[in-house]
N, CA, C and O of each residue as an XYZ file, in Angstrom:
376
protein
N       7.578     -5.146     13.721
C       7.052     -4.555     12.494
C       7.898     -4.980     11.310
O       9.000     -5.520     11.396
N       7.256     -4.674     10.201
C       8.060     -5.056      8.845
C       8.833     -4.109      8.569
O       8.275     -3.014      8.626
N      10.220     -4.082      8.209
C      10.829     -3.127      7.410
C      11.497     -3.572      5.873
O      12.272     -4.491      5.603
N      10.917     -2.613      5.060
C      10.945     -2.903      3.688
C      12.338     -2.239      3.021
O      12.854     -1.146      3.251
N      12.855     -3.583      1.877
C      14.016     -2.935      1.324
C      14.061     -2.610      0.109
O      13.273     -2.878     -0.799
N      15.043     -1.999      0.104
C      15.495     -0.937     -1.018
C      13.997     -0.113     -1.437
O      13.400      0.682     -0.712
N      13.675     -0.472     -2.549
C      12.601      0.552     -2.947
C      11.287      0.080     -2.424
O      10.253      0.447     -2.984
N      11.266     -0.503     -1.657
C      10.195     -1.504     -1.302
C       8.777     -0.304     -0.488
O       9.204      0.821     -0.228
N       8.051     -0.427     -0.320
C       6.922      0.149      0.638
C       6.061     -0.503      1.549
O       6.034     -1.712      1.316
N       5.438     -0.206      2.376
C       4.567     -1.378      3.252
C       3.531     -0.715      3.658
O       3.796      0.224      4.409
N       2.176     -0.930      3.353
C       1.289     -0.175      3.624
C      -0.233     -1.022      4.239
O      -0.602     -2.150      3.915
N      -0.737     -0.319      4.948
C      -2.104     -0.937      5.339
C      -2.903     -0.897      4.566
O      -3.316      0.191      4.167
N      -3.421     -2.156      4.065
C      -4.682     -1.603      3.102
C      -5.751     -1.152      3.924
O      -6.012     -1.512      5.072
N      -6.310     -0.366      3.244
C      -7.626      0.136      4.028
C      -8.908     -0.221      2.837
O      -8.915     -0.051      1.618
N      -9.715     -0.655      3.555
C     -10.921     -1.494      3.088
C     -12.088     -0.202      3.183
O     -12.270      0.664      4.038
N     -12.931     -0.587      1.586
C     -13.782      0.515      1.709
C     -15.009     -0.107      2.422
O     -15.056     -1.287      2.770
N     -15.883      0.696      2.585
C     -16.969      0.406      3.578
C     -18.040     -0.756      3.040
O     -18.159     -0.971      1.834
N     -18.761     -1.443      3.981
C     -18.948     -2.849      3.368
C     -21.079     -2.252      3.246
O     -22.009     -3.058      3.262
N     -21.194     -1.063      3.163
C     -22.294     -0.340      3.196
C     -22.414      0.543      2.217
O     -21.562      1.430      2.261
N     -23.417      0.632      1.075
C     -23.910      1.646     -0.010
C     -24.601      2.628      0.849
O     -25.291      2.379      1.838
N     -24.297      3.874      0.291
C     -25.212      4.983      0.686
C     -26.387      4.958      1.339
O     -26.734      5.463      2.407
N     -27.196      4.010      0.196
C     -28.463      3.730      0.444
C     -28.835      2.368      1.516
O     -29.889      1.733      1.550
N     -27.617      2.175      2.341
C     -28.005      0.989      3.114
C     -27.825     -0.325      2.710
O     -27.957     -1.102      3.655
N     -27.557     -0.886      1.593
C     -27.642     -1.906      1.641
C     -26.304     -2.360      1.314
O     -25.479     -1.821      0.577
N     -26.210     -3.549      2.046
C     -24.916     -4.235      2.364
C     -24.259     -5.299      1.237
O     -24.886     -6.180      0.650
N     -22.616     -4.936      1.070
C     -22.374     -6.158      0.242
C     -21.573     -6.659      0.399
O     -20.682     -6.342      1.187
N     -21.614     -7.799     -0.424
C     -20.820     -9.312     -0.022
C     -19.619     -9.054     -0.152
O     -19.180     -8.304     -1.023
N     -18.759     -9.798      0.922
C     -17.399    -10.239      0.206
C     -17.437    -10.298     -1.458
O     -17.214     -9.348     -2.210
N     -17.769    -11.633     -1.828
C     -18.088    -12.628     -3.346
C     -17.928    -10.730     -4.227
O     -16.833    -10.560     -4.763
N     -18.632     -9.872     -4.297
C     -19.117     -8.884     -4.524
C     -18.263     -7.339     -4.877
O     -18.448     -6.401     -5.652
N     -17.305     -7.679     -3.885
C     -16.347     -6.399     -3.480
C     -15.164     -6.348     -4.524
O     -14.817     -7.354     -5.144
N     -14.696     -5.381     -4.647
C     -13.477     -4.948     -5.597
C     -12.433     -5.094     -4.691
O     -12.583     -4.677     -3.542
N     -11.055     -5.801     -5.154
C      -9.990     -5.476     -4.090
C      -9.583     -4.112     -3.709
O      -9.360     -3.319     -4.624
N      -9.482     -3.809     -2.744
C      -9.035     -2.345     -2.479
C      -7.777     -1.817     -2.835
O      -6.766     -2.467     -2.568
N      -7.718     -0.974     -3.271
C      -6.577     -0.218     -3.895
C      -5.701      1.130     -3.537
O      -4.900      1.807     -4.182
N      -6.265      1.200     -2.121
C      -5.686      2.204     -1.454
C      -5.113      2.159     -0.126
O      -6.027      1.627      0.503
N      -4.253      2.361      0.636
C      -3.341      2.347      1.753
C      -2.729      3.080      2.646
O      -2.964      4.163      2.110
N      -2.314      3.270      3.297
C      -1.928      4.344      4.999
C      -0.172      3.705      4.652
O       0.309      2.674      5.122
N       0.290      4.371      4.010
C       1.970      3.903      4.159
C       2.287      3.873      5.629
O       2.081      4.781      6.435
N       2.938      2.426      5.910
C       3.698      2.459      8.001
C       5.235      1.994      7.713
O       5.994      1.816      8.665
N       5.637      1.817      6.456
C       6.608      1.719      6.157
C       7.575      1.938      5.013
O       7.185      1.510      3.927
N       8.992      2.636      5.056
C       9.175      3.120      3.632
C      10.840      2.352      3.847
O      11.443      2.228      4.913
N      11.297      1.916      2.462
C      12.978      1.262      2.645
C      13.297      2.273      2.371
O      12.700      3.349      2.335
N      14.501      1.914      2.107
C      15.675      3.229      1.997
C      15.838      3.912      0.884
O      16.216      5.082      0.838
N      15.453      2.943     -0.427
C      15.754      3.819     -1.806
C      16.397      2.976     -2.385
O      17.281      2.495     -1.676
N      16.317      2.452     -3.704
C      16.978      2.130     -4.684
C      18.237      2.521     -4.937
O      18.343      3.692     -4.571
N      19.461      2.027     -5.481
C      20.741      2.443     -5.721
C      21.146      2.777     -7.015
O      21.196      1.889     -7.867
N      21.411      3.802     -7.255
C      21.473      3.815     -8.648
C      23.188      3.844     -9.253
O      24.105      3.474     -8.519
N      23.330      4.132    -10.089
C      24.837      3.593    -10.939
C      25.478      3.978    -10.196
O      26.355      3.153     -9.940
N      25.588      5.148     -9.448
C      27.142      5.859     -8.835
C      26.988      5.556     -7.405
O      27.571      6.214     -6.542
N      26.052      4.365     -7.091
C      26.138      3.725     -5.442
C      25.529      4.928     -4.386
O      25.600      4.849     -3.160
N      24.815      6.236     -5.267
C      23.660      6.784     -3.948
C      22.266      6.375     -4.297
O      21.689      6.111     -5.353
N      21.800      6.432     -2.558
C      20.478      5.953     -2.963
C      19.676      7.275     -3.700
O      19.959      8.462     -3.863
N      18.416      6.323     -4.082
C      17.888      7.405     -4.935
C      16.432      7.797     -3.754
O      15.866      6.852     -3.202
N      15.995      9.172     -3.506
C      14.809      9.089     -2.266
C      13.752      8.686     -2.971
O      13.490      8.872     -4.159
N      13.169      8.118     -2.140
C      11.603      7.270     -1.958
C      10.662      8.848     -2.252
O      11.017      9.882     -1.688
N       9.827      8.821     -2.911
C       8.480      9.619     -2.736
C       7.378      9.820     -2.124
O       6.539     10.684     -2.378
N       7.356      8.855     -1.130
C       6.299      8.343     -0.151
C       7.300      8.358      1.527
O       8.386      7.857      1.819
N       6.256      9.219      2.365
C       6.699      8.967      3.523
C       5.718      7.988      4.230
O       4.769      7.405      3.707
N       6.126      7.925      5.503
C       5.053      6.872      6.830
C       4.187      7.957      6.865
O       4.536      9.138      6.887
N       2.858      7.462      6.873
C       1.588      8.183      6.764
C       0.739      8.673      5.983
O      -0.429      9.017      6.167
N       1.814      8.694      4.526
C       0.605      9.516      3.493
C      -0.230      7.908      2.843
O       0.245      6.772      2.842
N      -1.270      8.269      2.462
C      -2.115      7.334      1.773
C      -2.389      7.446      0.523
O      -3.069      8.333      0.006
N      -1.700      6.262     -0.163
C      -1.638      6.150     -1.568
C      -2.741      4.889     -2.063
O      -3.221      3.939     -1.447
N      -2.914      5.461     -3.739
C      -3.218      4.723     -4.530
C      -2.510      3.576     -4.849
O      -1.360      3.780     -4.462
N      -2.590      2.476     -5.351
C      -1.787      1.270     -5.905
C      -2.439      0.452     -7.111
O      -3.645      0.279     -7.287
N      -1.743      0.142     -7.638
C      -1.805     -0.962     -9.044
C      -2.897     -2.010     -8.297
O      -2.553     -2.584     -7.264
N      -4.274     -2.231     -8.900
C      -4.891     -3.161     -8.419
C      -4.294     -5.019     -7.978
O      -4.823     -5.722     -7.117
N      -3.447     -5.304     -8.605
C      -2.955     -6.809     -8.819
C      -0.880     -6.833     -7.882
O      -0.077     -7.742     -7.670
N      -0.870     -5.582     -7.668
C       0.462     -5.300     -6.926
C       0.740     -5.518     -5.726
O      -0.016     -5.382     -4.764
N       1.920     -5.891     -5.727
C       2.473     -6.362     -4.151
C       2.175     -7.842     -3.443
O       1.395     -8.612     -4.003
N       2.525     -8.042     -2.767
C       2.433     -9.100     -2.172
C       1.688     -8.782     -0.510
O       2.110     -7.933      0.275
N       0.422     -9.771     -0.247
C      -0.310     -9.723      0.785
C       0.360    -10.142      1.935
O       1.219    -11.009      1.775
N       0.192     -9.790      2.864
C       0.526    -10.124      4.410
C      -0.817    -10.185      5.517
O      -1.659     -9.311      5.316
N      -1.024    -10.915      6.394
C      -1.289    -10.532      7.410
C      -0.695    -10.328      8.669
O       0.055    -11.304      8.689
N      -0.522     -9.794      9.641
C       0.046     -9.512     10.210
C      -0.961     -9.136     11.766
O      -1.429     -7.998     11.782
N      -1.302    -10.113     13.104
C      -2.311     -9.529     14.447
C      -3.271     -9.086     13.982
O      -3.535     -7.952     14.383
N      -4.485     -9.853     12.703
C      -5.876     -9.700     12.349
C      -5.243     -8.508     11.200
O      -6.173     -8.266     10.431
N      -4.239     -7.838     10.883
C      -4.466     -6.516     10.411
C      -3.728     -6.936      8.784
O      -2.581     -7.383      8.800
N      -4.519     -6.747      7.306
C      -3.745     -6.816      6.261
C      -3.541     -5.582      5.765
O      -4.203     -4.554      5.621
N      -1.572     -6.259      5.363
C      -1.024     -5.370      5.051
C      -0.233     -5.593      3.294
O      -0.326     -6.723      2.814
N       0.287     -4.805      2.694
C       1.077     -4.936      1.691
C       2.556     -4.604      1.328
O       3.108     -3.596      1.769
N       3.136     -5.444      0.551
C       4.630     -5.218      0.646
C       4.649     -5.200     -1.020
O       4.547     -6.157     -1.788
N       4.881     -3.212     -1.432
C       5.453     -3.573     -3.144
C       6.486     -2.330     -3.422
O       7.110     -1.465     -2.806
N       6.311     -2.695     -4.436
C       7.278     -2.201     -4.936
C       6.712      0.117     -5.411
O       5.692      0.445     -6.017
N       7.778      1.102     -4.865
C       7.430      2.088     -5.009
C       6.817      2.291     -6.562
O       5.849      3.038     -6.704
N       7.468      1.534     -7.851
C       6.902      2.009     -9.089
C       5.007      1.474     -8.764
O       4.087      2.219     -9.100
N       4.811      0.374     -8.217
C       3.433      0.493     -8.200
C       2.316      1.168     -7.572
O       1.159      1.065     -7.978
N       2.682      1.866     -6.567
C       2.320      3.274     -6.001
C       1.741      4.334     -7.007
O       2.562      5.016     -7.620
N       0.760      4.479     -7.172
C      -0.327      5.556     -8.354
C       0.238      6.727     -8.099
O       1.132      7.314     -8.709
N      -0.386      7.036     -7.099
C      -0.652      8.519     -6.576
C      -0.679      8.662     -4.814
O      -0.735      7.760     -3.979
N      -0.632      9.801     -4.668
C      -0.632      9.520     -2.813
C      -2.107     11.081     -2.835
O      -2.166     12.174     -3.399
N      -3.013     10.326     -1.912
C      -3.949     11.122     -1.750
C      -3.944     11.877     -0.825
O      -3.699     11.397      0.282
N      -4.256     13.573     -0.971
C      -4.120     14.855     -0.172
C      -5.262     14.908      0.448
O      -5.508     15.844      1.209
């Protein structure tokens, strides 16, 4: 598995459904990048002036929002994943 540093995060994107309500199907060409994720990985925390880390806001498991154009893509055994940075993390959904 990946483990991410310092403030870093690693999350699965999760892809929205490739089906409208009403049935009809759309394209790749078509789709919005997805912008939301299953955190499976959190670094340790940023260091700040007096050498403690500072805590992460995100644990393994919650599913957050992200900056549409953020992070850097991975794939990883068919499965994509993302590696960014905690400031680009929105919100984490309840």
């Amino acid at each position: 598995m990946i483990k991410p540093l310092a403030d870093r995060i690693v999350i699965k994107v999760i892809e929205d459904t490739e089906q409208t309500s009403g049935g009809i199907f759309i394209p790749d060409s078509a789709k919005e990048k997805p912008q939301k994720g299953e955190v499976v990985a959190v670094g340790l925390g940023k260091m700040n002036e007096k050498g403690e880390r500072e805590p992460m806001d995100v644990k393994v498991g919650d599913i957050v929002l992200y900056a549409k154009y953020a992070g850097t893509d991975i794939k990883m055994d068919g499965t994509e994943y993302k590696i960014l940075s905690i400031k680009d993390a929105l919100a984490i959904l309840e």
